[in-house]
N, C-alpha and C positions, 0 to 999 in steps of 0.2 A: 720653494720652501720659504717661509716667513719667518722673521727670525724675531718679529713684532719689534723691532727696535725705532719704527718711524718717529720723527722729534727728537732722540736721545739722543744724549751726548757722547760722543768716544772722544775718548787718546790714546792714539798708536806710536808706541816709542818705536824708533827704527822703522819709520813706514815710506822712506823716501824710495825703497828697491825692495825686492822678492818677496817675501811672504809678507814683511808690512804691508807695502803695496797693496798687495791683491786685499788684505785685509780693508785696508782704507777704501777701496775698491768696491769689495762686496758691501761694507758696513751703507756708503754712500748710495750703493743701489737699495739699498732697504731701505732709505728715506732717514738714516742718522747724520746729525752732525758730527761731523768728524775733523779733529787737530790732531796732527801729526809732526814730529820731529825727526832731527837725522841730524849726522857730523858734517855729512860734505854737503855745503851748499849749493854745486850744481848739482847735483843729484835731488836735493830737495827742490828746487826750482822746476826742474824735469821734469818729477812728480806732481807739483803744483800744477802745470801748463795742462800735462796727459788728465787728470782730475777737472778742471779749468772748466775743460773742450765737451764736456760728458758731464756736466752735476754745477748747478747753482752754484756759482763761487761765495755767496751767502753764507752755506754750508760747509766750508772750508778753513784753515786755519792751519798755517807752518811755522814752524820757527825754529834754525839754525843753534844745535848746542850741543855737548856732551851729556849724556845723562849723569855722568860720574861726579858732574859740576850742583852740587846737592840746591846750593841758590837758583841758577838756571833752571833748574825741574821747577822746584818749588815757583817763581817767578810766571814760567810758561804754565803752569795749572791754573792758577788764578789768574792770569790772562784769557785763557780758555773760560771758568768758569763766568769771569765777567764779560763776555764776547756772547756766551753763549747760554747763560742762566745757571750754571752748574756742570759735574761731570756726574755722568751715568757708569760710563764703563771704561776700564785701563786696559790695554792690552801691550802686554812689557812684550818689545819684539827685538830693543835693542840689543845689538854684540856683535862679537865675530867668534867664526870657527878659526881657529888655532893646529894647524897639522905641525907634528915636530916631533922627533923619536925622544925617548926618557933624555937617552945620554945626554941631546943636545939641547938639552930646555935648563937653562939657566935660573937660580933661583929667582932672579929680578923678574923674569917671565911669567914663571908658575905665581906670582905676587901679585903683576899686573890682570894675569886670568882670573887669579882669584876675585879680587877687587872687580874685574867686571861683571864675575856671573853674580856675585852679591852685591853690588852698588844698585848697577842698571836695573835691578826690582826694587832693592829697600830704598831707593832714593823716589824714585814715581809712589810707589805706596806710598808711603808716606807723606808727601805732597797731597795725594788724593783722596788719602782716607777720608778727612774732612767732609770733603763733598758725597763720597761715594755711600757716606755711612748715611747722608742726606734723600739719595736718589730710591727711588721702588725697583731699581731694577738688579744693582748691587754686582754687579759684574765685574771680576778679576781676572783676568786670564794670564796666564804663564806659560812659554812652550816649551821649558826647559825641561828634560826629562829625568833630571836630577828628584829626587825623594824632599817634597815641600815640606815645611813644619805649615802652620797656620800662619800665615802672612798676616792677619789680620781679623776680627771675628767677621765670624759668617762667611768667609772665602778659607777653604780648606781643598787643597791639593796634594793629594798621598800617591807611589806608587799603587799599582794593580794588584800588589800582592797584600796590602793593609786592607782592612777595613775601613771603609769610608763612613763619616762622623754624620748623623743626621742634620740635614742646614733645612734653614726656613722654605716655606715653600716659594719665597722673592729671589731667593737666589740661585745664581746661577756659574754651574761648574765644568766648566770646559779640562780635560786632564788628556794632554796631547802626549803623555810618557806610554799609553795603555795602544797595544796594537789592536785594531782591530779584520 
């Protein structure tokens, strides 16, 4: 399957291990340029190498940060865009999963969760909207399965049980909340 992205540009936040990865992975086998980020730098390294060995390092692009660090996002997208002539498409993959029963989840906790499931997107959108509002291909993706507002015009992400909002036919909506 073609996913016609050859040329284009991605950013995969959180792409140094599991579904980043593979994302960086597949985008890369469809002829996209692809930059990726991560917190731990051997694990982005590791990723870099495994990517390296298998796809033009031409096409390649890491850089070591928190997404929550709003400068650093901003910084590595125009890094990107100037490395690579602009961004096409975001794919927010950063975070972590959080296991913890009610009792024992501390208000500082439920603060710092908060804070990542809303940074680690509105801090990359934001960054990218610039470019992304520039490119034909206009691609957002979120795999939070959390209920989206509009992140942005023309990238709308709703639960399966809304109505979904007519978008251009340039755009493209990937909505990972919906089982199939």
């Amino acid at each position: 399957m073609s996913f016609q992205v050859s040329g284009k540009v991605a950013v995969v936040t959180g792409g140094s291990s599991g579904i980043g990865l593979e994302t960086v992975r597949l985008l890369l086998e469809q002829g996209a340029y692809v930059a990726w980020c991560g917190r731990d730098s051997g694990r982005l390294q590791d990723s870099w190498e495994t990517m390296a060995a298998c796809f033009e390092s031409d096409r390649l692009y890491i850089q070591c940060f928190d997404v929550l660090n709003a400068d650093a996002i901003k910084q590595f997208i125009e890094q990107v865009a100037k490395r690579f002539g602009g961004v096409d498409m975001l794919i927010n993959n950063a975070g972590q999963g959080k296991v913890a029963s009610f009792e024992d989840t501390s208000d500082e906790e439920w603060i710092r969760e908060v804070q990542l499931k809303y940074f680690s997107v509105l801090n990359p959108v934001r960054a990218a909207l610039p470019y992304l509002r520039q490119s034909s291909i206009r691609l957002f993706y979120h795999s939070d399965a959390a209920d989206e507002e509009e992140m942005c015009e023309h990238r709308v992400l709703r639960s399966p049980k809304k109505k979904k909002k007519q978008v251009q036919h340039t755009d493209v909506i990937l909505d990972t909340s919906q089982t199939y």
